[in-house]
N, C-alpha and C positions, 0 to 999 in steps of 0.2 A: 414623780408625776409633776407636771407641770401647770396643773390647774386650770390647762383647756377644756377637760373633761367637764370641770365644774361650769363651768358657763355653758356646752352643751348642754347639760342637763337641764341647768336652770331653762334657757329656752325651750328645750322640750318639754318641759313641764310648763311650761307657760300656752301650749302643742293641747297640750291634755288637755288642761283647763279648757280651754276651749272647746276642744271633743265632748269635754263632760256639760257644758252648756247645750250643745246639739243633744244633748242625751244618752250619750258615751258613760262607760264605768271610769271612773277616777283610780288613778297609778298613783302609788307611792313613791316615790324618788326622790333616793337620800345625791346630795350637791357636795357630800366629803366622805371620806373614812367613816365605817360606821363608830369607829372605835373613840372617836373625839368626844371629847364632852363640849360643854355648850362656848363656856371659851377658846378651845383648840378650833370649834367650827367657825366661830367669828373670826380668828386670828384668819384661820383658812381663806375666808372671804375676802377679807381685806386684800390679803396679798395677793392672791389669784385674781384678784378683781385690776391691782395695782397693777399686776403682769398683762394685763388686758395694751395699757396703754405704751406697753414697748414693744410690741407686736410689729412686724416689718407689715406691707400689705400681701407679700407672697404665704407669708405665713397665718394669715387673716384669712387669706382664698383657701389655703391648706383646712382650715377649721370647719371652712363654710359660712363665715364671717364677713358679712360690710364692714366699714370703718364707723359707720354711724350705731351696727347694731353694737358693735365692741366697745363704745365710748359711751352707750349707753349706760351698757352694763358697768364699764369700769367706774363709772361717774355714780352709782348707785353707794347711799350709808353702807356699811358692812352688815347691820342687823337689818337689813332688807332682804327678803329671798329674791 
């Protein structure tokens, strides 16, 4: 995997949040392997985060990605969800 997954989610859970403010039930959603422990999931972040910013723009529209939402994200600490 390439770790676009993880940046969906993160978004969509950022979706929720928001639902859950209108008065929505809150979703759990794990953004790696459940199997990682708490450094394998930071490693995870970093670099899928890092992989954010070599993205062409075809494969940004492929995501469902701006360039601004993608540079957001990749521009994000690693211990930030």
């Amino acid at each position: 995997m390439n770790g676009l997954s993880d940046v969906r989610l993160t978004l969509h859970s950022q979706e929720l949040v928001a639902g859950h403010d209108q008065g929505m039930q809150p979703t759990a959603i794990r953004n790696a392997p459940s199997c990682l422990g708490r450094w394998g999931l930071l490693w995870h972040r970093l670099h899928t985060r890092k992989a954010l910013l070599e993205l062409t723009p075809e494969q940004l529209r492929d995501v469902g990605l701006s360039h601004e939402q993608a540079k957001e994200e990749a521009l994000k600490p690693f211990w930030r969800l």
